[in-house]
N, C-alpha and C positions, 0 to 999 in steps of 0.2 A: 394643707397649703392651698389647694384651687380652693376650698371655698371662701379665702380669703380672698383671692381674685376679685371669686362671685360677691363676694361684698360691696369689693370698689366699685363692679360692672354695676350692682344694684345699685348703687349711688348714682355712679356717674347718668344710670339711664332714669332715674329721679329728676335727677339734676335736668337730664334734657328735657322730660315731661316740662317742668315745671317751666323753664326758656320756651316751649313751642307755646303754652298756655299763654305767658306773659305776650311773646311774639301779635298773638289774637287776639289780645285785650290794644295793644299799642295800635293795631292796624287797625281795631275797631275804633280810636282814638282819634286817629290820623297820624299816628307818630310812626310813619313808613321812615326813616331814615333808621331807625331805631330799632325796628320789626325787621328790617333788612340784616342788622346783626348775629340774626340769631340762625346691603345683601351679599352672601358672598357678591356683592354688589355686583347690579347689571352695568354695564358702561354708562348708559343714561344718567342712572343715578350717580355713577361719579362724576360726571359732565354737570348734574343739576348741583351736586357737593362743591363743584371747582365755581361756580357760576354763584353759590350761596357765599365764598370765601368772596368773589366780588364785588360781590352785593355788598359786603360786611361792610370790607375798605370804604365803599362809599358813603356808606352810612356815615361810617365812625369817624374819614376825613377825606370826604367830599371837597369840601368847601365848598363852591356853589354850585356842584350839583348832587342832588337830594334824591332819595329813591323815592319813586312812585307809588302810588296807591295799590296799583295794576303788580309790580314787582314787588311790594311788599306780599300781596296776599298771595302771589306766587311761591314763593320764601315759606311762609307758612307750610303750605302744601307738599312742599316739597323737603321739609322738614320733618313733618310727619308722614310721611312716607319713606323716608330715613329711616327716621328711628322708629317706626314697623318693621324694615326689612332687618335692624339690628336686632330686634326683640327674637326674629324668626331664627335668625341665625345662633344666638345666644342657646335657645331651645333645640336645636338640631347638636350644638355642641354637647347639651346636657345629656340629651339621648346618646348619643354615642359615646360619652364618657361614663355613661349612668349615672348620673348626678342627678340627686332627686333637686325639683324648680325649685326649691324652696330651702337649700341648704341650711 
């Protein structure tokens, strides 16, 4: 039963790889409205989480205002250092459950 979890959790952090990549190609683009969309967590990180959920809104219906260049590549950044510190966490769960990485 958990390594069905560990299935969805490998998707779902597929899934994020694959949005932060995309996110990097949009912002190398110009397409910041768009790149804006996309640990036992330190408070930071959930402050840069509640502020990427802003970012998102405006992207997705701004209406005339548009994220920045400066706030898109921020988004990125902040992204992947997310899902770094989920990846950490994921691994500390495995250890202590003994579930081998690789179910």
């Amino acid at each position: 039963m958990i390594s069905t979890y560990f299935e969805e959790i490998r998707a779902n952090l597929e899934r994020a790889e694959q949005s932060v990549h995309a996110a990097k190609e949009l912002v190398g683009k110009g397409y910041y409205d768009f790149a804006g969309s996309t640990e036992k967590l330190s408070k930071e990180q959930g402050k840069n989480l509640n502020w990427l959920f802003e970012l998102r809104s405006i992207g997705d219906y701004g209406g005339v205002v548009h994220v920045s260049e400066e706030q898109a590549e921020q988004a990125v950044c902040f992204a992947e250092n997310f899902l770094e510190a989920v990846r950490r966490l994921i691994q500390e769960v495995q250890f202590q459950l003994s579930i081998p990485s690789n179910p």
